[in-house]
N, C-alpha and C positions, 0 to 999 in steps of 0.2 A: 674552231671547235672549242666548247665552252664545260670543260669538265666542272662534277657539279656534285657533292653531297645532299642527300635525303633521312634528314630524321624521321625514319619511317612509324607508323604508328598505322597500324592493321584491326579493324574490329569488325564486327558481323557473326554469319552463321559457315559454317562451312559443312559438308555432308560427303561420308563415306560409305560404302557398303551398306546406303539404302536407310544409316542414322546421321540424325543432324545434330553437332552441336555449337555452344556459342565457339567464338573466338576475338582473344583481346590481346593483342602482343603489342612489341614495337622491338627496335633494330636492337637496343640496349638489350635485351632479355634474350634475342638471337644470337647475339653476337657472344653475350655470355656462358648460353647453354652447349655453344656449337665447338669442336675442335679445331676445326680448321674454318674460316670464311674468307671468301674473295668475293671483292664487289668492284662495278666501273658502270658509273653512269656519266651522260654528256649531250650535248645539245649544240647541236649546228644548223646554222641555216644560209644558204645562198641565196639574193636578192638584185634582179634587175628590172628596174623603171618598179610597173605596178607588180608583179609576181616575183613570188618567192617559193622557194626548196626549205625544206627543212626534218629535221628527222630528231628524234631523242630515244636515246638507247639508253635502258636499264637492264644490268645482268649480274648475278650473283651465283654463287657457286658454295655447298655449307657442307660440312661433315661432322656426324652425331655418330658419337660411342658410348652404345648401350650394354650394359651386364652384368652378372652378378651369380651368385653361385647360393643355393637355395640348400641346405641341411635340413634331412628327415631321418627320424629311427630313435629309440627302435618303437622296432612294431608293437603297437601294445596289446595287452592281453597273449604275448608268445614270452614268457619269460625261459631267460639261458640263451635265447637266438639271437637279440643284440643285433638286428640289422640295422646298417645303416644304408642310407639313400641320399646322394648326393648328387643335384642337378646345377648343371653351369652352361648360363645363358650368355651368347658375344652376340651383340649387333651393329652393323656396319652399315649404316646411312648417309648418302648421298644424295643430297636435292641443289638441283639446277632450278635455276629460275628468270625469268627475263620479258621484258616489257618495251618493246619494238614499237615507234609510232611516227610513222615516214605520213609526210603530209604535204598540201599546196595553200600557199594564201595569196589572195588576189587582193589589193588595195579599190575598195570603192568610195572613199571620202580621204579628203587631206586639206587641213585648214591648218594654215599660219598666222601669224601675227609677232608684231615685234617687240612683245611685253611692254613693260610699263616706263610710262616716260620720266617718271621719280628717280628710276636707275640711271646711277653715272654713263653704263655702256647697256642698252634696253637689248636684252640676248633676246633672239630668235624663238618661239617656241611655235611647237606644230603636233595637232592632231591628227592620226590619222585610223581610218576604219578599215580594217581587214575580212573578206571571209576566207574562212577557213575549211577544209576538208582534205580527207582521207583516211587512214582503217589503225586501228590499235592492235597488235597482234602479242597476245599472250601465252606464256610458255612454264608450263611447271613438267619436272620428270624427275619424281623420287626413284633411289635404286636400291633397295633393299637387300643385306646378306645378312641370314642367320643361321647360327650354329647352333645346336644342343647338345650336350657331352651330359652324358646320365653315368654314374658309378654307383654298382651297390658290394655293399660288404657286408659278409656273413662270415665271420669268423668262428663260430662253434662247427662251419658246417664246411671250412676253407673254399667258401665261396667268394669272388671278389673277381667282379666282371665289368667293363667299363664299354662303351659303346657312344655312336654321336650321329649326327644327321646337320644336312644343310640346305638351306631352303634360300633360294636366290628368286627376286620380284624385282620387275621396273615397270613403270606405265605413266608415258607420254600423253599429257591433259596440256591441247591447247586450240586457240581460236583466235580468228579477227573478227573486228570490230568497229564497221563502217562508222565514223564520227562527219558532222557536219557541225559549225558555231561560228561563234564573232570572234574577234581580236581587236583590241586599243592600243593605241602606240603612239604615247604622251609623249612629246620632246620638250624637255623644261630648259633646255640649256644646253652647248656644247658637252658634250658625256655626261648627261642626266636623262636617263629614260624609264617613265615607267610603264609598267604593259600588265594588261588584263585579259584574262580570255576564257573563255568559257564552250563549251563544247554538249553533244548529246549524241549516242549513238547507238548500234545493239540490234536495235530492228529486229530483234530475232535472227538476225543473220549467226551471231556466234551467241553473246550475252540478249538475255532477254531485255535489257536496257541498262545505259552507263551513260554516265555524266563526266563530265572533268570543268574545275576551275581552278585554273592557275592565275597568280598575282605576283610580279614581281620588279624590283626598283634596280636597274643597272648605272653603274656610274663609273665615271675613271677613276684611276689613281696609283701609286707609283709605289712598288715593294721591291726596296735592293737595289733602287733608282733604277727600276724599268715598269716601265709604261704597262699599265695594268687596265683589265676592264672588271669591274668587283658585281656580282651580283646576289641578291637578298631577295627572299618571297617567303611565297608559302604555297604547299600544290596539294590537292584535292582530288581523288579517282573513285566511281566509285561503279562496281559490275555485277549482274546478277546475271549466271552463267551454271547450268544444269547439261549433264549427258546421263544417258540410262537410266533404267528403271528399278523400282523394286530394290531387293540385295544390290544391285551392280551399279546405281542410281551417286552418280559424283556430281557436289556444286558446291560454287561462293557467291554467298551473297556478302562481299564486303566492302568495305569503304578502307583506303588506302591514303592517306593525310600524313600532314608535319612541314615544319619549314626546309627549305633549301637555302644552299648557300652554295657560290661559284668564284670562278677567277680563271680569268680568260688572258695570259699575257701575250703583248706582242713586241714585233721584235725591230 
């Protein structure tokens, strides 16, 4: 298992209650605005002869505290009555999130050679062509709690009444998303590997169409003098994904990008 950061960076359209609008974030501005975040992404994969197992799991967990207390009064045009109106807003938000994408790759090409005869020791290198298939399954579920606390005072008239309400929301938005593409798997050398791969999927089945291209350079090396696998990329998602109509009408159309970075030790 190859735990892995993602400098995420999020842009497109997204729509709620039947309005669309744009959207341009990245993990920095999440991470900033949010109280609490938890996140664990990771990438494994098992491999014997031509077929391989493989799965990558991205999951995140965020909580946003919203409120503020709004003063009104006095009433105008009532002068001597001096009311005031004072309303206080708490919101408690929780958003799950996570990006599930268990898959099969079969090797249909594998070309060696023994690099270059210039080299003191001419290392091995080997191409090799993979298809790839299986389903991307995405998951969001915000959970909304809010509170209103209204207070008003009328002190000419020893009035001063205070009152509140709570309003509790959560809704489960998720889908998979049959993928089918290539994979490259460049062996330049004992622990030098690099891999490209590209994907397409959506069918309509979940997203009306997504893509994925990922790119990335693995190699060894040794932190604390222990034998390390290090990897570097850059990964690429991108989904267009509607439920309901009208008012009730939820989608994203976005594109999900940024480099990765990994390290995989062993023992």
């Amino acid at each position: 298992m190859t735990p892995y950061a993602w400098t995420l960076f999020i842009t497109g359209d997204q729509t709620a209650g039947g309005t669309t609008s744009s959207l341009n974030t990245n993990i920095f501005d999440i991470i900033d605005a949010a109280d609490e975040f938890y996140g664990f992404m990771s990438y494994q994969e098992l491999r014997k002869g031509k077929i391989g197992i493989f799965a990558d799991v991205l999951w995140g967990r965020m909580n946003f505290g919203l409120g503020g207390v709004k003063e009104l009064g006095p009433i105008p045009g009532a002068p001597g009555i001096n009311a005031n109106l004072s309303i206080e807003t708490d919101a408690d938000i929780w958003v799950d999130m996570a990006v599930v994408e268990p898959g099969v790759a079969f090797e249909i090409i594998n070309r060696s050679s023994g690099g270059s005869l210039k080299d003191p020791v001419p290392s091995m290198q080997s191409t090799a062509i993979d298809v790839v298939a299986g389903a991307r399954y995405w998951y969001l579920k915000p959970d909304v709690d809010l509170t209103v606390t209204g207070t008003i005072n009328i002190p000419a008239l020893g009035i001063s009444r205070t009152g509140s309400g709570s309003i509790s929301a959560k809704k489960t938005i998720d889908w998979w998303d049959p993928y089918i593409g290539l994979r490259m798997r460049h062996q330049r050398g004992p622990g030098k590997q690099l891999v490209l791969r590209g994907d397409i999927g959506g069918f309509g089945v979940g997203s009306d169409f997504t893509w994925q291209l990922n790119g990335g350079y693995n190699f060894n090396t040794r932190i604390l003098g222990r034998n390390a696998t290090g990897m570097i990329g850059y990964r690429a998602i991108y989904a267009d994904y509607s439920e309901g109509k009208g008012a009730s009408k939820i989608g994203f159309d976005w594109l999900w990008h940024g480099p990765t970075l990994g390290l995989k030790f062993t023992w």
